[in-house]
C-alpha positions as CSV (number, residue, x, y, z in Angstrom):
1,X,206.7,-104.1,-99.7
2,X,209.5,-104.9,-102.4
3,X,212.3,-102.8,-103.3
4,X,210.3,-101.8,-106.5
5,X,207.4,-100.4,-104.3
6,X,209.6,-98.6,-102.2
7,X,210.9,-96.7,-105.5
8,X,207.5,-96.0,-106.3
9,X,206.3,-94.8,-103.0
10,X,209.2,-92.2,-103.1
11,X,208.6,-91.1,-106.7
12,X,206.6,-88.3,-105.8
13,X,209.1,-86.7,-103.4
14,X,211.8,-87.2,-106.0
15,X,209.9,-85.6,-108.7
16,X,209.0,-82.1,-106.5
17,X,212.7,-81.8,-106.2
18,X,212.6,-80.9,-110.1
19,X,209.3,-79.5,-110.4
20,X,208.1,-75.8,-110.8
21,X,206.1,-75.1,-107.3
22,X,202.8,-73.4,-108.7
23,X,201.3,-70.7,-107.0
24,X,197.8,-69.1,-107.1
25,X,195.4,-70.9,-109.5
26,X,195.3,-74.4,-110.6
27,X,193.9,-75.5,-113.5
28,X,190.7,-77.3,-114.3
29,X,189.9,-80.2,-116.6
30,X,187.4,-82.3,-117.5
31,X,187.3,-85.3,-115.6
32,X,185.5,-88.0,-118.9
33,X,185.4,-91.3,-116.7
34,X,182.2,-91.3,-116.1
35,X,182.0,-90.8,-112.2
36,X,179.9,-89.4,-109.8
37,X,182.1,-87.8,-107.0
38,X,180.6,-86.9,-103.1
39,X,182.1,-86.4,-99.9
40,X,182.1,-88.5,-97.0
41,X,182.3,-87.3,-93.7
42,X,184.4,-89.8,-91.9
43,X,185.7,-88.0,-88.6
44,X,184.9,-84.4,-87.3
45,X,187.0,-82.9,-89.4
46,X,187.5,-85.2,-92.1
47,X,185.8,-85.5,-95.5
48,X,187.1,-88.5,-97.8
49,X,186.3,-88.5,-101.8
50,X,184.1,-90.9,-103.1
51,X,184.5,-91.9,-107.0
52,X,180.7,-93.9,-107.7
53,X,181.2,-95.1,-111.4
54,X,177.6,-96.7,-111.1
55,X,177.1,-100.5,-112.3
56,X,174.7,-103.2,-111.0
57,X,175.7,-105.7,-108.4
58,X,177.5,-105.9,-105.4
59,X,179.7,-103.3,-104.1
60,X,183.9,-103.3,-105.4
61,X,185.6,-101.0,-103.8
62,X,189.2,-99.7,-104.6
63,X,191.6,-98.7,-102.4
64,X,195.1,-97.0,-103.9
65,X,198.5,-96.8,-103.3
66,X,200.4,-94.7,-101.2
67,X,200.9,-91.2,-103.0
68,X,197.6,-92.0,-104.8
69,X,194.2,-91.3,-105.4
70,X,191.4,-93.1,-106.5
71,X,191.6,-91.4,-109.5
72,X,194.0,-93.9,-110.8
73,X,191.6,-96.3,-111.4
74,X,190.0,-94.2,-113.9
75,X,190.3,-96.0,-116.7
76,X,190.2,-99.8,-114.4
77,X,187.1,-99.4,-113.1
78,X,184.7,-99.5,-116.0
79,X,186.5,-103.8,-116.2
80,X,183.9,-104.1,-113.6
81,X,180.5,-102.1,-114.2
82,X,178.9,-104.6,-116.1
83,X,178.3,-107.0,-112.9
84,X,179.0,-104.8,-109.7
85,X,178.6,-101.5,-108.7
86,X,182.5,-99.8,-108.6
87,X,183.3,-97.5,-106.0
88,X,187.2,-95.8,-105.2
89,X,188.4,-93.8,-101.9
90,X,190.8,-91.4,-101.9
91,X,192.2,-92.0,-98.2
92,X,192.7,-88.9,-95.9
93,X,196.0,-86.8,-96.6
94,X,195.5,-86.9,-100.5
95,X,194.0,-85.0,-103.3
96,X,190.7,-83.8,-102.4
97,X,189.9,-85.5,-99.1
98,X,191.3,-83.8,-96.3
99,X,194.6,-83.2,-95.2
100,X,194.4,-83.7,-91.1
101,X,197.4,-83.6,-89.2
102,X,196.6,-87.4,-87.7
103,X,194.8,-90.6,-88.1
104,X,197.0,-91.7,-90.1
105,X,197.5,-95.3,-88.0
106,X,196.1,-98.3,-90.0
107,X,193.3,-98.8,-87.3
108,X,191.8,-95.7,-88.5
109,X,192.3,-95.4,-92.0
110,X,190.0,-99.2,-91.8
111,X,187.4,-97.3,-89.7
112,X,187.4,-94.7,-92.7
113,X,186.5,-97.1,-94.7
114,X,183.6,-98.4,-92.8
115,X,182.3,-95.2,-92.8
116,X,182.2,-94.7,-96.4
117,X,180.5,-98.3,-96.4
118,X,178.2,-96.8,-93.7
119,X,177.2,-93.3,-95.4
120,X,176.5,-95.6,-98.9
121,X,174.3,-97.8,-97.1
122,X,176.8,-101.1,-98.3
123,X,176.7,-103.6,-95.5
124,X,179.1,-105.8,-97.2
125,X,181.9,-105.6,-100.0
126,X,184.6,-106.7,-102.0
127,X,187.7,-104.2,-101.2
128,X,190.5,-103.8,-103.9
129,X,194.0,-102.7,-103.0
130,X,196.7,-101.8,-104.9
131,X,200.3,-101.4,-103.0
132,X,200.4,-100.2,-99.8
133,X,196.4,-100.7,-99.4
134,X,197.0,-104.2,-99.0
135,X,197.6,-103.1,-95.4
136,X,193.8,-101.7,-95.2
137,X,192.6,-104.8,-96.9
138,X,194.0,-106.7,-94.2
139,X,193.0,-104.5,-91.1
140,X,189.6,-104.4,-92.3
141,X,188.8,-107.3,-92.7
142,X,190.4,-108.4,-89.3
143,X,188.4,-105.4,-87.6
144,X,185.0,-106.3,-89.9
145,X,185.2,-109.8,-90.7
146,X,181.0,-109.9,-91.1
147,X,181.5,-106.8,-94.1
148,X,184.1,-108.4,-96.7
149,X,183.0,-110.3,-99.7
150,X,186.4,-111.1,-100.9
151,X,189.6,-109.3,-100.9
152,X,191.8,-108.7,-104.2
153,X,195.4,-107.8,-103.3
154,X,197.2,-105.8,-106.5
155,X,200.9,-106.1,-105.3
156,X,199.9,-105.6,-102.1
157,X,200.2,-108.5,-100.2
158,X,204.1,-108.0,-98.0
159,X,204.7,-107.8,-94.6
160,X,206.2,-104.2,-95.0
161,X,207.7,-104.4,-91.1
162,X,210.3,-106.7,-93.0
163,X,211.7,-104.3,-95.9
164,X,215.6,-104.1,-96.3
165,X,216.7,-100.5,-97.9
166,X,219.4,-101.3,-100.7
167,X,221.5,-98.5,-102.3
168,X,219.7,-97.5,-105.4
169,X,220.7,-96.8,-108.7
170,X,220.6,-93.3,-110.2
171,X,216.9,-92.5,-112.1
172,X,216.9,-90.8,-114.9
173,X,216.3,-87.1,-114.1
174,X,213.8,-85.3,-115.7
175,X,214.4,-81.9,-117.5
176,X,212.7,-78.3,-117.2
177,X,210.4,-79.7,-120.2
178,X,209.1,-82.3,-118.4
179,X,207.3,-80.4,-116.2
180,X,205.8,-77.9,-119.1
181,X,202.6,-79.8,-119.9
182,X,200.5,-82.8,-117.9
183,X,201.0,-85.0,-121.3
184,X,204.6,-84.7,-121.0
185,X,205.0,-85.4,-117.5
186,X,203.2,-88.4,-118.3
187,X,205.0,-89.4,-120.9
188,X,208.3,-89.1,-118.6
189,X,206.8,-91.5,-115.9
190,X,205.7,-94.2,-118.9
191,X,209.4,-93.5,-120.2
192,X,211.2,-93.5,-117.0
193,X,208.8,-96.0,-114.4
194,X,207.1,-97.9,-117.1
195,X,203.6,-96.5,-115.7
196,X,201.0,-93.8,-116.7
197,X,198.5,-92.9,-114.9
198,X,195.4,-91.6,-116.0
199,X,195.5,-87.7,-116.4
200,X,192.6,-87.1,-114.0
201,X,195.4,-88.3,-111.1
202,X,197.6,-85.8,-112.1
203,X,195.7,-83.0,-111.2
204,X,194.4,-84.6,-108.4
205,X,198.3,-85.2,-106.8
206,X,199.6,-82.5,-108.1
207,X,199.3,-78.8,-108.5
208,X,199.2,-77.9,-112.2
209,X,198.9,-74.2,-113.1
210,X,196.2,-72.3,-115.3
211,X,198.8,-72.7,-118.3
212,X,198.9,-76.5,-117.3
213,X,202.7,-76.5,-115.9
214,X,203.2,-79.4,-113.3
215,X,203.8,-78.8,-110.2
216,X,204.6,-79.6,-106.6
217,X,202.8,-82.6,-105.1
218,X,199.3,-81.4,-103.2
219,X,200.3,-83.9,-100.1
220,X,203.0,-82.9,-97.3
221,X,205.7,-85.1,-97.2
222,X,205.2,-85.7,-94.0
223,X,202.1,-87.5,-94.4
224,X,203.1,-90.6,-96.5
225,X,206.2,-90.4,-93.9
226,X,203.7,-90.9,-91.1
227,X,202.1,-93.7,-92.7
228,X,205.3,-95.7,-93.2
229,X,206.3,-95.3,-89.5
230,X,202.8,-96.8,-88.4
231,X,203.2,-99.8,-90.7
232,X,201.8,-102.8,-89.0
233,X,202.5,-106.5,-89.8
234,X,199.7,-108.3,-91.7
235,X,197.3,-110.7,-89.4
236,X,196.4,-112.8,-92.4
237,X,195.0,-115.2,-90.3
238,X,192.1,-112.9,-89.5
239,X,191.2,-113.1,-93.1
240,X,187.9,-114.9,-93.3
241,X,186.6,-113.8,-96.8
242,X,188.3,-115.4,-100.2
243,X,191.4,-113.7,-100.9
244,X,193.1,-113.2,-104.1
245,X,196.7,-111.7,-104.2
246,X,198.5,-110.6,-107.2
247,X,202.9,-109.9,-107.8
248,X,204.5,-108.4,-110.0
249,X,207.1,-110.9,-110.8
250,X,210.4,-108.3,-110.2
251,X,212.5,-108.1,-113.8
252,X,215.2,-106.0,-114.4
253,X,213.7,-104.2,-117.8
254,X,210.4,-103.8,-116.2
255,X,211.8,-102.3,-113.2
256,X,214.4,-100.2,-114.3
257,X,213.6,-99.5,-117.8
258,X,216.7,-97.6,-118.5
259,X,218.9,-100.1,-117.1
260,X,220.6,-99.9,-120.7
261,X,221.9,-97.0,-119.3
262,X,223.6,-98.2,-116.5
263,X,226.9,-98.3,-115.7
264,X,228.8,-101.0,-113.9
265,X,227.9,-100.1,-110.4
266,X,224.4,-99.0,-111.4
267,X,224.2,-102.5,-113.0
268,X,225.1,-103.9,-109.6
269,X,223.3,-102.3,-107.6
270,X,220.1,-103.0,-109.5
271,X,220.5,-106.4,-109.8
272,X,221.2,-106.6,-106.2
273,X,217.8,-105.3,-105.7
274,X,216.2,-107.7,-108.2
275,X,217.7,-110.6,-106.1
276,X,216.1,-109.2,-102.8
277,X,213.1,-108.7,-104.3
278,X,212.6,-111.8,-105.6
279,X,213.4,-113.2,-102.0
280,X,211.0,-111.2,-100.1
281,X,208.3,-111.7,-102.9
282,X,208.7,-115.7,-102.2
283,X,208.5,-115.1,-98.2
284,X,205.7,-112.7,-98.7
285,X,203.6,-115.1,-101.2
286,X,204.6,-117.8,-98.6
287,X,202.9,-115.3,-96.0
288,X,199.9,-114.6,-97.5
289,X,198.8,-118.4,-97.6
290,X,199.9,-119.7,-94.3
291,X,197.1,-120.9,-92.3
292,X,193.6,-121.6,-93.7
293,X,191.0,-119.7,-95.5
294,X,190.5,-119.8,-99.2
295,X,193.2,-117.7,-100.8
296,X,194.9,-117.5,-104.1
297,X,197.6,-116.2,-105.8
298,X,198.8,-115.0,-109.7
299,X,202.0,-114.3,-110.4
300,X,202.5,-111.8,-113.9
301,X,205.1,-110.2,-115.5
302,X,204.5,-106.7,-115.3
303,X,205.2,-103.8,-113.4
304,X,204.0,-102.9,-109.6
305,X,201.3,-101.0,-110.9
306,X,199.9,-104.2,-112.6
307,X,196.4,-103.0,-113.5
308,X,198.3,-100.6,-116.2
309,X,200.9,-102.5,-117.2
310,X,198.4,-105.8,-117.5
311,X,194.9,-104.7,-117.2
312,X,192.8,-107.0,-119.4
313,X,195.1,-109.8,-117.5
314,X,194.5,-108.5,-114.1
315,X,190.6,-108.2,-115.0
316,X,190.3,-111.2,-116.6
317,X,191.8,-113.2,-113.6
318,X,189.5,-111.0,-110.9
319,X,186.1,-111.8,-112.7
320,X,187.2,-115.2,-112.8
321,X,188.1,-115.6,-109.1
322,X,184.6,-113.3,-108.1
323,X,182.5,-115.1,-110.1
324,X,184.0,-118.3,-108.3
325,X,182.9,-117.4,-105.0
326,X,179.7,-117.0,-103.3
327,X,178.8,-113.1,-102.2
C-alpha cells in the first residue's frame, strides 16, 4: 500500500471530523446506472450487495477499496457490458451490506466472495480490485485457484505488511459549505484529492439528510481499523490465472494537488513521501512478478483511483489484456 493509499484509506475518518452528523432520515436518490441490485446471504447473519449491470459474456467482477462500495464503479462498469457480464460487491461492514462485528480476516472476506459466485450460479470469473482489494484478489485465487479467469489489480498490487508511516503534510480543510450539498462535497474531494466519485457512492458511505446535507460516514471506524490489523502478505505465487496489475506512478501534483500551497516543511515532507513511494512501488511491482505465471504490469500517470482519473486508459489496456487470454 503506498503512502498515497494510506491518505486515501484515512480520508473518510478525516472528513467526519468536519462533517454535520445527520440524524433521523436520509435522503433518497435516483440511482441512473443502470443496475439491478439483490442481496446475498453470505454467513448467518450477513447479507452482501450485489450491483448486476447485465452484459453478455463471462462474469467481471469488482471488488473496491477500503472505505468503498461498489457503487464507485458506477460509471466504470458499463467499459465492459458489451462483452461480459459486470457484477460489483460491496464487502461486509459498508454501505448496504451488513455491518457484523467480525469476519473481517482476509480468509473470510474471499469466502464472501465465493458465495456471491455461488448464489449467481458463476463457476468461474474474472475479479477486479481496486486498492486494498488487491488483497482479496490474491486470497482468492490462492483459496480457489479452479474459479479465476484472470485477475486485474487497480493499484492494488503491495505487500501492505511492509508500509512505513511518514509525517504528512497538512490537507486542505474543508469549510461548513462543503458539507451543505452532495455536489459540493464532491467538488471538494475532485479539488482537494484529485478524485470524484460517482454520486450514487456518496449516499451509499455516507449519511446525507432529507435536505441533502453530508454527513457522518455509515461505517464504524472501527471496521476499516480491523481490516488493516488483519493485513496479510500477498502469496503471489499461488496466482495461477493471468494477472494484470496496474500503478499509479506517485507525482507530487497528482498527489497533493495543492502542493502550491505548501510551505517549506509541507514541501518536505511531501516529497519525502513521493520518494518512499516510488521505492515501495518498484519493490512491490518487483513483487508482483516474481516467480512464474503469466502476469503483467502498466504503469500510468494518474491518481490512485486510476479508473477516474484515466478510465478510457485503464479500459482500453484491460480489454486488451482479456481479450488476450483464453477464459
Amino acid at each position: 500500500m503506498t503512502q498515497r493509499v494510506m491518505r486515501t484509506l484515512t480520508l473518510g475518518v478525516l472528513l467526519v471530523v468536519g462533517g454535520a452528523r445527520a440524524v433521523g432520515q436520509t435522503a433518497t436518490y435516483i440511482d441512473t446506472s443502470g443496475h439491478q441490485t439483490s442481496f446475498v446471504r453470505s454467513a448467518p447473519e450477513v447479507t452482501l450487495e450485489v450491483l448486476d449491470w447485465a452484459g453478455n459474456g463471462p462474469a467481471l467482477v469488482m471488488l473496491a477499496g477500503l472505505g468503498n462500495t461498489a457503487h464507485v464503479f458506477d460509471h466504470f462498469a458499463h467499459q465492459f457490458t458489451d462483452r461480459y457480464r459486470v457484477i460489483g460487491i460491496t464487502r461486509r461492514g459498508f454501505g448496504a451490506s451488513s455491518h457484523p462485528s467480525t469476519g473481517y480476516d482476509l480468509a473470510t472476506r474471499a469466502r464472501d466472495i465465493a458465495a456471491v459466485l455461488d448464489h449467481l450460479k458463476l463457476e468461474r470469473a474474472i475479479l477486479v480490485g481496486h486498492s486494498i482489494a488487491g488483497d482479496e484478489l490474491t486470497k482468492f485465487a490462492g483459496l480457489y485457484p479452479s474459479r479465476v479467469n484472470a485477475l486485474v489489480y487497480v493499484d492494488a498490487a503491495y505487500d501492505r505488511t511492509k508500509v512505513e508511516e511518514l509525517p504528512q503534510p497538512p490537507y486542505p480543510e474543508p469549510s461548513a459549505d462543503t458539507y451543505s450539498s452532495v455536489e459540493k462535497f464532491t467538488a471538494y474531494l475532485a479539488r482537494s484529492w484529485n478524485w470524484r466519485a460517482p454520486e450514487a457512492e456518496t449516499y451509499n458511505t455516507r449519511r446525507v439528510t432529507p435536505d441533502g446535507r453530508v454527513g457522518a460516514m455509515k461505517t464504524a471506524p472501527e471496521i476499516p481499523a480491523e481490516i488493516i490489523k488483519r493485513i496479510e502478505a500477498p502469496d503471489y505465487g499461488k496466482v495461477k490465472a493471468p494477472a494484470l496489475a496496474f500503478y499509479a506512478k506517485p507525482d507530487l501534483q497528482i498527489v497533493y494537488p495543492y502542493s502550491a500551497d505548501f510551505d517549506a516543511d509541507a514541501r518536505a515532507r511531501a516529497e519525502r513521501i513521493i520518494a518512499s513511494t516510488e521505492t515501495f512501488q518498484q519493490g512491490a511491482i518487483a513483487g508482483f512478478l516474481a516467480g512464474a505465471g503469466n502476469k503483467k504490469v502498466q504503469v500510468l500517470e494518474g491518481n490512485h483511483y486510476l479508473f477516474f482519473t484515466n478510465e478510457a486508459e485503464v479500459a482500453r489496456l484491460m480489454r486488451a489484456f482479456l481479450a488476450s487470454i483464453s477464459q
